[in-house]
N, C-alpha and C positions, 0 to 999 in steps of 0.2 A: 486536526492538524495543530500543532504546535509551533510558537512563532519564538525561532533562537532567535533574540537581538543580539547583534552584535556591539555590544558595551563600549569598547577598548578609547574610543572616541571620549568617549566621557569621562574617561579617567584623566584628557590634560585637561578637564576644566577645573579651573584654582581654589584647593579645597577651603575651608573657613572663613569666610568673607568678613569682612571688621564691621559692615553698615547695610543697612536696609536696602540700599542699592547693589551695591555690589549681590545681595544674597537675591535678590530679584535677580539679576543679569545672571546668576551662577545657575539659578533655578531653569532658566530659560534657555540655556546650552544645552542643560542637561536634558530640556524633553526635546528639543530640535535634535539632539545625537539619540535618541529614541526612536523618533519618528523616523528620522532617517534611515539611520538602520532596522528600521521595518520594513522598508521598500526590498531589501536582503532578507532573505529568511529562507532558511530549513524548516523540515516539519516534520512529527513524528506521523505524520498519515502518511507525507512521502518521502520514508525513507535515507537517508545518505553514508553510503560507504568511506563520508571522510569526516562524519559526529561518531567516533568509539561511541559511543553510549547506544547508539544506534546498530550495532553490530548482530546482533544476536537475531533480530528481527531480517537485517539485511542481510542475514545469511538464508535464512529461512525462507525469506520472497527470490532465492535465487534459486531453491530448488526444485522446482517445477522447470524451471530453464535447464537445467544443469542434465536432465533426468527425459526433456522431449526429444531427443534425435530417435528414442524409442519410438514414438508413433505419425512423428512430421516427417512429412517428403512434399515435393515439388513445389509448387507457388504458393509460401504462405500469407498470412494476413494476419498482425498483431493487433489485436483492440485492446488501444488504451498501452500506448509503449510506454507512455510517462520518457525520462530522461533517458532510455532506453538499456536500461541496466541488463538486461539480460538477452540485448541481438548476437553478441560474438559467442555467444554456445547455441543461436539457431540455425546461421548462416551456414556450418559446414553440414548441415541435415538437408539443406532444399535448394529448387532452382533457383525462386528470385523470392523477396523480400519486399513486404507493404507492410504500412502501418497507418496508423488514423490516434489522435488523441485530439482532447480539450485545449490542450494547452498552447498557442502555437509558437512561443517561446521556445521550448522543447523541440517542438517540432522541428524550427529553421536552425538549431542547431545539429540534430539529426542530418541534418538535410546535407550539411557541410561535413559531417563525419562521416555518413554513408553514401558516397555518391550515385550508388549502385539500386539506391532504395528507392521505392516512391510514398513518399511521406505525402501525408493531409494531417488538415486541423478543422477538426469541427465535432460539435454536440450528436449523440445519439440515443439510440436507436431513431432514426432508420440510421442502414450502413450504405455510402454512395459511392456503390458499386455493383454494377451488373448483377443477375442472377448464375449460378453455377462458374463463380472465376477462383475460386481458387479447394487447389486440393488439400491444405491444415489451417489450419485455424489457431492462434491461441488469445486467450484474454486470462491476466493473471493479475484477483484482486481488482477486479473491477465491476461487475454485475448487482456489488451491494450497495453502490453508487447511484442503481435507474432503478430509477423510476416503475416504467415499465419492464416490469424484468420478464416477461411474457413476451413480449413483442423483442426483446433484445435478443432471446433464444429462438425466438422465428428468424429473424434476420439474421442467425449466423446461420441458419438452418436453409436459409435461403441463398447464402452468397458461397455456400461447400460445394464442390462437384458430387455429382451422386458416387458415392464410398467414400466421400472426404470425411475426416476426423476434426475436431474441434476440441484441446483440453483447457477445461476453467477452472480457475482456484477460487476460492472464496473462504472469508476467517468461518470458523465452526461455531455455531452460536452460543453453546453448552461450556465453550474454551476462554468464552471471550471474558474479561475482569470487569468490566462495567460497558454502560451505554456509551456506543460512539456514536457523536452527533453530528458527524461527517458523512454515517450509512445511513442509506435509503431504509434497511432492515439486514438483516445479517440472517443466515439457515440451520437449521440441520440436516445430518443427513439425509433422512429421508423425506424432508419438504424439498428439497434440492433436488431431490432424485425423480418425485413423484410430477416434481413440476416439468423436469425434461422428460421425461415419458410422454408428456402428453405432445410432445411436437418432436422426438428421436425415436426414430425404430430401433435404436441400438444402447442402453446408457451402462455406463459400469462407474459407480462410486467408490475410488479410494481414498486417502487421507495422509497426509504432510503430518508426520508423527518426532519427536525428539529424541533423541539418548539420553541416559541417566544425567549429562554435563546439563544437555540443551533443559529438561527438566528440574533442574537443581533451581539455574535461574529462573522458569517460570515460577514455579513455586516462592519464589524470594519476593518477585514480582508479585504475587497474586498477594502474600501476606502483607505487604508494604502499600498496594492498592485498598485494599480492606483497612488499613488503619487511616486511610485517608477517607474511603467512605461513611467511616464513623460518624465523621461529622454534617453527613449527610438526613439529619435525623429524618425532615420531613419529603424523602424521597425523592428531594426534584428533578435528578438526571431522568425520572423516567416522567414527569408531569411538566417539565418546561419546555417551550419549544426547543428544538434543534441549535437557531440558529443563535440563540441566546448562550447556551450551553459550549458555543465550541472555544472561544477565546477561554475561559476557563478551563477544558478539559485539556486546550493546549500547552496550557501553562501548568499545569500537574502536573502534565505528562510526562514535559520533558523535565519539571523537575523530580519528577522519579525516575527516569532513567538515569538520569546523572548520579541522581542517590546511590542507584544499585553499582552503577560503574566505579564508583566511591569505595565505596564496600568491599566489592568483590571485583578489582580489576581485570583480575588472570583471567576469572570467569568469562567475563563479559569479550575479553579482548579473544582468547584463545577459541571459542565457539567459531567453528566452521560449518561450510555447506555439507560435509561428508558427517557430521553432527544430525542432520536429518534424511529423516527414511523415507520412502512414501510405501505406504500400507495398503491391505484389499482392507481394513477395517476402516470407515472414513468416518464410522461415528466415534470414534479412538483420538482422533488427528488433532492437531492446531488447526489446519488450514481443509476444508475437502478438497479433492483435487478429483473435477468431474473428467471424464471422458467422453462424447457423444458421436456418432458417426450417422451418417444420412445415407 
């Protein structure tokens, strides 16, 4: 995730200070209006439909929403809503609506937009709720996040009614531009596929795919990552820990997004959700977008 500060603060502190004090107390605004506005922050792990620079991606995490009234019906159950970016294309598919995420920020706003819903907050796998309660399931861009990603697909396998569906997204490993050190580990298609076999009697693998528009930009994207990896001589994204590595990846990131929004405005602003497809090819995709039914 990438951390936007928001600056604008530190633009009234007084610029050229005439004396060693003054530049001390000037210096000293300037990381409190830092700090501060780090307590705020956007992230390119999550997304937001109101940073343009973030568009192109946020179109992309909306299609899998845009695209389930195909296989959701009756009581579903969202793992991992996040800010809930994609309930008003679920609701006119099903009877009632659940959710569970990390964050409970999110959550108690949820809470107050959908009154209809019943929201939780809390860590998983396990899912706390009943056996056989609900008949869809979705989790979108969340499974590369656990841990245990065995036990997370037994428990949605456990909380379906029997013929309940389940669709997951997940980024495609082969698509992705370097190591994110936000993911637990990221798939391909058929580690992804071989591994819901082993706990779905039913799995069908397709893939979240782009148009020529949606592809112009990754490729813009992928060359512009590479010239940043360059200076990665001795490989560390893949030999440092995780936890080390994500303030830095968030701070490229979103300064390459802004790059690219730079560059190529039209591009980045114009890219819509009808800009992606979803495919039977999933090893093709950006995103896979699994299917499972119990």
């Amino acid at each position: 995730m990438l951390y936007l500060f928001r600056l604008e603060k530190a633009k009234n502190v007084t610029p050229g200070p005439q004396n060693n004090e003054e530049r001390k107390r000037n210096d000293t605004n300037i990381k409190n209006s830092i700090f501060a506005a780090m307590s705020k922050i956007y992230t390119t792990e999550i997304t937001s439909d109101q940073i343009a620079s973030d568009n192109p991606l946020h179109q992309r995490l909306l299609k899998p929403y845009f695209v389930s009234h195909q296989w959701i019906k009756g009581d579903l159950l969202e793992v991992g809503c996040g800010q809930g970016r994609g309930i008003d294309w679920l609701l006119p598919s099903i009877a009632s609506y659940s959710a569970i995420d990390k964050i409970e920020s999110a959550v108690a706003e949820l809470r107050k937009k959908y009154s209809s819903g019943n929201f939780v907050s809390g860590h998983l796998p396990p899912l706390p709720y009943p056996d056989s309660s609900f008949d869809s399931l979705v989790s979108f861009q969340v499974i590369e996040h656990i841990e245990n990603d065995a036990l997370f697909l037994k428990e949605i396998f456990r909380v379906l009614r029997p013929g309940g569906v389940a669709l997951i997204t997940t980024p495609n490993r082969i698509q992705s531009l370097s190591r994110n050190p936000w993911h637990i580990r990221e798939y391909t298609s058929p580690e992804l596929t071989r591994l819901a076999e082993t706990i779905f009697p039913k799995v069908e693998m397709k893939g979240v795919v782009g148009n020529e528009k949606v592809m112009m930009y990754h490729e813009s994207n992928r060359k512009s990552v590479n010239k940043i990896m360059r200076w990665d001589i001795f490989d560390l994204q893949h030999k440092l820990p995780a936890y080390i590595l994500r303030t830095p990846y968030d701070l490229l990131n979103r300064m390459n997004r802004n790059k690219l929004q730079t560059s190529s405005d039209e591009l980045v602003r114009d890219i819509t959700v009808e800009d992606y497809v979803i495919t039977d090819e999933g090893a093709s995709g950006l995103d896979l977008f699994l299917i499972v039914r119990k």
